[in-house]
C-alpha positions as CSV (number, residue, x, y, z in Angstrom):
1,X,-13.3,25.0,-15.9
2,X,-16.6,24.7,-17.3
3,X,-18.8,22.2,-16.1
4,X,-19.3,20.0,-19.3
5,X,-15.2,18.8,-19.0
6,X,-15.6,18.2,-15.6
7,X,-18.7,15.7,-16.2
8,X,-17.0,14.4,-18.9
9,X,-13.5,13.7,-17.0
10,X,-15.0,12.2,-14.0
11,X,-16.9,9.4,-16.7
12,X,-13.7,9.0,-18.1
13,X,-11.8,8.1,-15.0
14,X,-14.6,6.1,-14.1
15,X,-15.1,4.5,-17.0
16,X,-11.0,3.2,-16.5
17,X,-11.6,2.3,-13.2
18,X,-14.9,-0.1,-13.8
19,X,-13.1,-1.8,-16.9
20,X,-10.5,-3.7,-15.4
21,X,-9.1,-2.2,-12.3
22,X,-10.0,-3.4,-9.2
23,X,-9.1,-1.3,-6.4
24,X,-8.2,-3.9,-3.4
25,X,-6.5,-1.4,-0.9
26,X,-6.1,2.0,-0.5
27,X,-3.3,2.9,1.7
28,X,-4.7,4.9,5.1
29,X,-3.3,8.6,5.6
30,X,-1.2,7.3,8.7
31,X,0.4,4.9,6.0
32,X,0.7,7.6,3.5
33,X,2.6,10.0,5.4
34,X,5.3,7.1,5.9
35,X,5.5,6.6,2.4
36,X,7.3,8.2,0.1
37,X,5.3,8.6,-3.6
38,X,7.4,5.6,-5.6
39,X,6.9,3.7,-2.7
40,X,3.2,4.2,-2.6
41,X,3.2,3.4,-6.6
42,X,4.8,0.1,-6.1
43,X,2.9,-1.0,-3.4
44,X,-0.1,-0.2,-5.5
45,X,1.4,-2.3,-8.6
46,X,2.3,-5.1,-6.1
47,X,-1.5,-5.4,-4.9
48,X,-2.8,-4.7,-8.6
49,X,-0.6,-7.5,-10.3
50,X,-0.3,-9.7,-7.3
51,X,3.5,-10.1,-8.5
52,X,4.1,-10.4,-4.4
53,X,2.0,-12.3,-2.6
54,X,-0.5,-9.7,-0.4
55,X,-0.1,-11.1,2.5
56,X,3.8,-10.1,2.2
57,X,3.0,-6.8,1.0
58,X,1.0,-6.2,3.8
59,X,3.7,-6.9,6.4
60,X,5.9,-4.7,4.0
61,X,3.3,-1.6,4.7
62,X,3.4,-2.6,8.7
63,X,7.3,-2.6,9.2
64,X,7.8,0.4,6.6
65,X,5.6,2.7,8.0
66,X,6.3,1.6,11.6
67,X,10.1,2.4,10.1
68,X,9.2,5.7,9.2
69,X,7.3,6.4,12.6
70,X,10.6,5.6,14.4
71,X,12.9,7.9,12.0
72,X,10.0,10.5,11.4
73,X,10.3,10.5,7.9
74,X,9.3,8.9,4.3
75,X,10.4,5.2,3.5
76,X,11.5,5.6,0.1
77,X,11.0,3.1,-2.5
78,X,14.6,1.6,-2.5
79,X,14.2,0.8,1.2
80,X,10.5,-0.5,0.9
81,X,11.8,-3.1,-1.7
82,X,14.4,-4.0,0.7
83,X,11.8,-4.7,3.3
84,X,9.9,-6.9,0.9
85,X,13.0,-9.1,0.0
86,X,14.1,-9.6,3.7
87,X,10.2,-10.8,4.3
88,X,10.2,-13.1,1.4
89,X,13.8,-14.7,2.3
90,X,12.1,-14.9,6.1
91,X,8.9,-16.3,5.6
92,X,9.1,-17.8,9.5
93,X,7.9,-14.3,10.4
94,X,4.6,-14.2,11.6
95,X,2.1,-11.1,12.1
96,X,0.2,-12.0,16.1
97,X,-3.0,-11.3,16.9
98,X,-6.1,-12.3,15.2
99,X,-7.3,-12.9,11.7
100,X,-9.5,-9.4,11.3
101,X,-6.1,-7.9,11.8
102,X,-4.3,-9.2,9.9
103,X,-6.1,-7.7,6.9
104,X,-5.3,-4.4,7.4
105,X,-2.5,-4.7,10.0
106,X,-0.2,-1.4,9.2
107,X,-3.7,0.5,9.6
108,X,-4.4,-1.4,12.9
109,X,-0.9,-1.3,14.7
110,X,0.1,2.3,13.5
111,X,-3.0,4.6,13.6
């Protein structure tokens, strides 16, 4: 490939990436290998639109990927949606511990 497409792509992708999207999370590699692809994607379109609130997301990502730790294998996206709508109809749950980690907790508690 020569060079000049190269240049060219990475300023195009860049250029995508500065004029609108703002990248909040990226999910860790412990986090990824829980998570199947379509899971990944809506969790990135949950964070990007705010659609869920983040702070539910975020306890999604801990008990999915803690889910997939236990069965050693991917949480697909059928079952990650699940685990969002039991957190929103529980909202007593609670995440212990202290307020630096509860901003990243999945990446905290799993890895």
């Amino acid at each position: 490939m020569p060079n000049t497409y190269k240049k060219n792509r990475s300023k195009t992708i860049a250029g995508r990436l500065s004029d609108g999207l703002l990248v909040r999370r990226i999910l860790h590699d412990c986090e990824r290998r829980y998570l199947a692809p379509e899971a990944q994607g809506v969790i990135y379109r949950y964070i990007a639109t705010e659609e869920v609130p983040l702070d539910i997301t975020e306890r999604a990502i801990q008990e999915a990927v803690s889910l997939g730790a236990l069965k050693n294998s991917a949480v697909d996206v059928v079952l990650f949606e699940a685990i969002v709508d039991a957190i929103l109809d529980d909202r007593s749950f609670e995440i212990p511990g202290n307020p630096s980690e509860k901003v990243y907790p999945s990446s905290c508690w799993i890895c």
